[in-house]
C-alpha positions in Angstrom: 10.9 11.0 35.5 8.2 9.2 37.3 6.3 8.0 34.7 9.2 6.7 33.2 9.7 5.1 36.5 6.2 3.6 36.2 6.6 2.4 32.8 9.5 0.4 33.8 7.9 -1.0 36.9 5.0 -2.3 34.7 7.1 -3.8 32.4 9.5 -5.5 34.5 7.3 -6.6 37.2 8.8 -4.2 39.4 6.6 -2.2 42.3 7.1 1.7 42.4 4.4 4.2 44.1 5.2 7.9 44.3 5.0 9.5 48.1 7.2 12.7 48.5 8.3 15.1 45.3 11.4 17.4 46.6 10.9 20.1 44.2 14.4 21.5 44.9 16.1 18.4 44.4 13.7 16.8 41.8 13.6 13.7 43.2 10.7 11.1 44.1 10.5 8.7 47.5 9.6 5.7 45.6 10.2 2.2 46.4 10.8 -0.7 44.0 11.1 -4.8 44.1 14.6 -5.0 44.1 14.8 -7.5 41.4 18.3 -7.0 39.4 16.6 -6.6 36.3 14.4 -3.9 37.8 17.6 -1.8 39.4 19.2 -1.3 36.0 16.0 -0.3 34.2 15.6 2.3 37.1 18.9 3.7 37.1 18.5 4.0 32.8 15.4 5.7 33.6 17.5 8.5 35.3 16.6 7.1 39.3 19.7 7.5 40.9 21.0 4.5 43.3 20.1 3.8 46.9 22.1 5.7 49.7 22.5 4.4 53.2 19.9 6.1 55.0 17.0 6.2 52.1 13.8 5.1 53.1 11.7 2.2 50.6 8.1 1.0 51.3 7.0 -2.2 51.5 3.4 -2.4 50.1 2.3 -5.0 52.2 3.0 -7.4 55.3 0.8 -10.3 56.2 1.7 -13.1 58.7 -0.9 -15.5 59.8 -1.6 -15.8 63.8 0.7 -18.8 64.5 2.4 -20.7 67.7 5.9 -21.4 67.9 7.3 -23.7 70.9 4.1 -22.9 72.6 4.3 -19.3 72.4 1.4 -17.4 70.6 2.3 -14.6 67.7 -0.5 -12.6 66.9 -1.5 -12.0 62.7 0.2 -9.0 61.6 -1.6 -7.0 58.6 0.2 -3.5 57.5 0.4 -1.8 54.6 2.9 1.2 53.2 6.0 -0.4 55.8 8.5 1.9 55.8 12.5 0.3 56.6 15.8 2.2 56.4 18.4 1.1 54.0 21.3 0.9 56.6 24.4 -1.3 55.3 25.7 -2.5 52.0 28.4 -4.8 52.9 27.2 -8.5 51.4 24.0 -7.2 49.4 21.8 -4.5 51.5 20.8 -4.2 54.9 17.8 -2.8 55.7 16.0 -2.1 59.2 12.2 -1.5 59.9 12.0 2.5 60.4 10.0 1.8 63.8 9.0 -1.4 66.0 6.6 -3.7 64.1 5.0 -5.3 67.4 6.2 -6.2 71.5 6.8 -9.5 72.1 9.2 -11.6 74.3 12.4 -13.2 72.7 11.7 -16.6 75.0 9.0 -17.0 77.3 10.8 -20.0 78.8 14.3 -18.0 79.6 16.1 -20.8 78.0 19.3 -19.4 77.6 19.4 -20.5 74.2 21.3 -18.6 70.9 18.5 -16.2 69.5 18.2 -18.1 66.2 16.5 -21.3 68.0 14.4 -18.6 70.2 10.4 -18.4 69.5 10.9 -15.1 67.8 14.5 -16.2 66.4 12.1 -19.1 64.3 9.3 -16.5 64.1 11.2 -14.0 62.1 13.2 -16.4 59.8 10.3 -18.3 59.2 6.9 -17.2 59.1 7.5 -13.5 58.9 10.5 -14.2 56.3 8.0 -16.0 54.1 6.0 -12.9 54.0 8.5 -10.8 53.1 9.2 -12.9 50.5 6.2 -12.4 48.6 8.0 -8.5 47.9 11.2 -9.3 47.7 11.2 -13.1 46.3 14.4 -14.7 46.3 16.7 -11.8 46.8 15.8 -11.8 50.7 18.6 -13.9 52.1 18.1 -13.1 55.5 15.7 -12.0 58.6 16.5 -11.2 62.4 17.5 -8.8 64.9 20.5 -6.7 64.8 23.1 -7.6 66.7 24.7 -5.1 69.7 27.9 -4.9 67.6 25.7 -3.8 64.6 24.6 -0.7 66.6 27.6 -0.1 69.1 30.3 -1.9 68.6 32.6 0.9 66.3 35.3 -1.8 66.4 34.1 -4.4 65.5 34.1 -5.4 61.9 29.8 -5.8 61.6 29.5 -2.4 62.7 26.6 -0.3 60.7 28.0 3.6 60.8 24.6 4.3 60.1 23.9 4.2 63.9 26.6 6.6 64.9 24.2 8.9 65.0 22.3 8.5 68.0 18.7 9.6 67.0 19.1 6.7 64.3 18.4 4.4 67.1 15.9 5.8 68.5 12.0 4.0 67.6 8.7 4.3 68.4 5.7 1.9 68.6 2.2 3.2 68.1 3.5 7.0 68.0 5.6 6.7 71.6 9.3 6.3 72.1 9.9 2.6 72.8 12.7 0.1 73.4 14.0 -2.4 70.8 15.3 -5.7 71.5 18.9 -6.6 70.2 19.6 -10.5 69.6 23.3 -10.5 71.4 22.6 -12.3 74.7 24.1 -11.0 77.7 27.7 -11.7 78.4 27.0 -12.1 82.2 23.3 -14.0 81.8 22.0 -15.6 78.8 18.4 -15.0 80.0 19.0 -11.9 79.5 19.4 -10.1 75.8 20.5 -6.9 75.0 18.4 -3.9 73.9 18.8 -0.3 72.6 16.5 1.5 75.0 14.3 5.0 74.9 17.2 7.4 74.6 19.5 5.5 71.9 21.2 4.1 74.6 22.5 0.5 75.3 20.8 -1.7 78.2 19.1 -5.4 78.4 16.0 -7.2 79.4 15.4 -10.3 80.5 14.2 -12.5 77.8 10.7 -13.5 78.9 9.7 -9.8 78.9 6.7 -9.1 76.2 7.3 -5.6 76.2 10.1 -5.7 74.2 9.9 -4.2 70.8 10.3 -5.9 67.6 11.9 -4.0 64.4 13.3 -6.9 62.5 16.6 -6.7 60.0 16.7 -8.2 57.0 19.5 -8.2 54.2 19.0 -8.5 49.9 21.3 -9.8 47.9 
């Protein structure tokens, strides 16, 4: 099957590289460009369709050092990036496996909506871009997850995906860390909400650098 796979990839333009073989199940983890074309070929080849929960790889990420309203982000080079496929409601959601780097969400504690924060601009601009150069035009969208995402079970963006506890759990640099969310606080807009060591729901102010980043970002 997966040189089938590979024959398909080359001739589409597609990107698939072999990691785990599951002898009982006879399956690969392999990831692919999800280019439209490239899905159907795959799923002729005998690859069956994504699940929530699969993991992909995304062969590289490179974002230049830059400086957005006066607050510095540091290059980020990595290779092999794994990221959960965790919604498929208006294309497919996916969320980094674990936190990509700490940084604040606003330095300045300005109280504004995350999307005209420095890491709001950060993520759906320079980091976007570089996603872009795996996914191309079918990434439609790059952020945080929202509170209501992960805990909300009423609410209509809710991911099931994170009813399970240790699916919100990350780690940065191999040690349990916390994850920012980018719902503000009800009670303070300087403050933003997080998912914190255990899975659990909390906040932080916004100006803290500790906070860990593992960006969402939908296909379609």
């Amino acid at each position: 099957m997966l040189a089938e796979i590979e024959k398909v990839a080359a001739e589409t333009g597609g990107f698939v590289k072999r990691y785990e073989f599951n002898p009982e199940k006879k399956e690969f983890n392999f990831c692919i460009m999800p280019l439209p074309t490239m899905e159907r070929e795959v799923e002729k080849a005998g690859a069956r369709e994504q699940r929530i929960g699969d993991k992909i790889y995304i062969p590289s990420l490179d974002v230049d050092e830059c400086e957005i309203d006066g607050e510095h982000f540091a290059a980020l080079h990595l290779k092999d990036v794994p990221a959960i496929f965790i919604h498929d409601k208006n294309g497919k959601t996916f969320s980094f496996e674990n936190i990509l780097f700490q940084h604040c969400i606003d330095a300045n504690k300005s109280g504004k909506a995350f999307e005209e924060t420095p890491l709001g601009k950060y993520l759906s601009g320079p980091f976007a871009d570089a996603l872009k150069e795996t996914f191309g035009d079918s990434l439609k969208e790059v952020s945080l997850l929202s509170k209501d995402n992960v805990f909300n079970q009423e609410s209509d963006v809710y991911m099931p995906y994170f009813r399970d506890e240790a699916h919100r759990i990350k780690s940065f640099e191999n040690e349990t860390w916390w994850w920012w969310l980018k719902t503000p606080c009800a009670s303070n807009a300087t403050y933003f909400c997080v998912v914190h060591y255990g899975g659990i729901s909390d906040d932080s102010i916004a100006s803290n650098s500790d906070g860990g980043v593992a960006p969402a970002f939908r296909i379609a």
